[in-house]
C-alpha positions in Angstrom: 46.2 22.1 151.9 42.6 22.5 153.0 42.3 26.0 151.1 43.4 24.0 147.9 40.0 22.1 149.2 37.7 25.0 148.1 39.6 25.8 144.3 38.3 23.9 141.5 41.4 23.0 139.9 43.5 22.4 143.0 41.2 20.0 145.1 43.1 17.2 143.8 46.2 18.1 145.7 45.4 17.5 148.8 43.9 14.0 147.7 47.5 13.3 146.2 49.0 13.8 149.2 49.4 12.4 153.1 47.5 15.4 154.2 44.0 13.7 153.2 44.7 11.6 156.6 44.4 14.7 158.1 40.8 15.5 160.1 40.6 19.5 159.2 41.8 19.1 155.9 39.4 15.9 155.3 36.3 18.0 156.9 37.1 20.7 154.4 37.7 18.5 151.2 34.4 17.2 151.6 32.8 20.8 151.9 34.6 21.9 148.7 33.1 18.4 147.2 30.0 20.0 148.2 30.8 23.2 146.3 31.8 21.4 143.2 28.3 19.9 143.1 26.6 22.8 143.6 28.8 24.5 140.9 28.2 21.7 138.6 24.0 22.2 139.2 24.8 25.7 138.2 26.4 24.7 135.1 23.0 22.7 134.1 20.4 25.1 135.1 22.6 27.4 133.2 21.7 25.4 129.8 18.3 24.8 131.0 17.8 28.8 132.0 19.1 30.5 128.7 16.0 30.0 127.3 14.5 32.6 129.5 15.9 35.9 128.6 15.9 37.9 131.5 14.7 36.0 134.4 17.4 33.6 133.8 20.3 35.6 133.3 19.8 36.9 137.0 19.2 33.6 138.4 22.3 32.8 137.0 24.0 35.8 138.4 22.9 35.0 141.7 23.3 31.5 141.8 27.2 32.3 140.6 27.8 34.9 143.1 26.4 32.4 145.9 28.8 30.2 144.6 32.1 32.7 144.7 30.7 33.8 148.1 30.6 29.9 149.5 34.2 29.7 148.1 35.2 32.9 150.3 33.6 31.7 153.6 35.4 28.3 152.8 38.8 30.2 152.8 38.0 32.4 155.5 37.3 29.5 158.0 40.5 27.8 156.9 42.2 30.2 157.5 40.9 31.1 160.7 41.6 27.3 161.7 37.4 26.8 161.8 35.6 23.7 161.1 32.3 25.7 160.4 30.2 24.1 157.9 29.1 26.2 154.2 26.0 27.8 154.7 22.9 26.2 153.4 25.0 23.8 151.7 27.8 22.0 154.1 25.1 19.8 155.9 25.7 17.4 152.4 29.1 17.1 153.2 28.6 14.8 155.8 27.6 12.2 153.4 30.7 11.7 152.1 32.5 8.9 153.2 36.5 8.6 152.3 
């Protein structure tokens, strides 16, 4: 359930089911929250950014390829049974209170 935590689509599983209660998948639903927001700041600078041809087309590369790597290193310390916080990003996620 906590790898459903770092997929767009499929965070709402876990939050369907009893496995919210649980600590590891908990700390990792709020790091994909995390994601999601930073994802979502992407989508806006993305509007704001087309209007600068080149410059923001690779800002927007980047900033999308940070993103896909976040998701990986989410996965990966799932999988490896980690509670290892994003990089750069994870320290937000203890702000969330459910």
């Amino acid at each position: 359930m906590a790898v459903f935590a770092y997929l767009w689509i499929l965070i709402i599983v876990p939050f369907l089911t009893d496995s919210k209660n649980d600590p590891f998948v908990k700390y990792h639903l709020k790091q994909g929250l995390v994601l999601i927001i930073f994802e979502v700041v992407g989508w806006f600078l993305n509007m704001v950014l087309t209007w600068i041809p080149i410059i923001g087309s690779l800002i927007m590369w980047l900033w999308w390829l940070a993103s896909l790597v976040l998701v990986i290193i989410g996965i990966i310390n799932v999988v490896n049974g980690r509670e290892k916080e994003l990089p750069y990003i994870g320290q937000y996620a203890k702000r969330f209170i459910f």
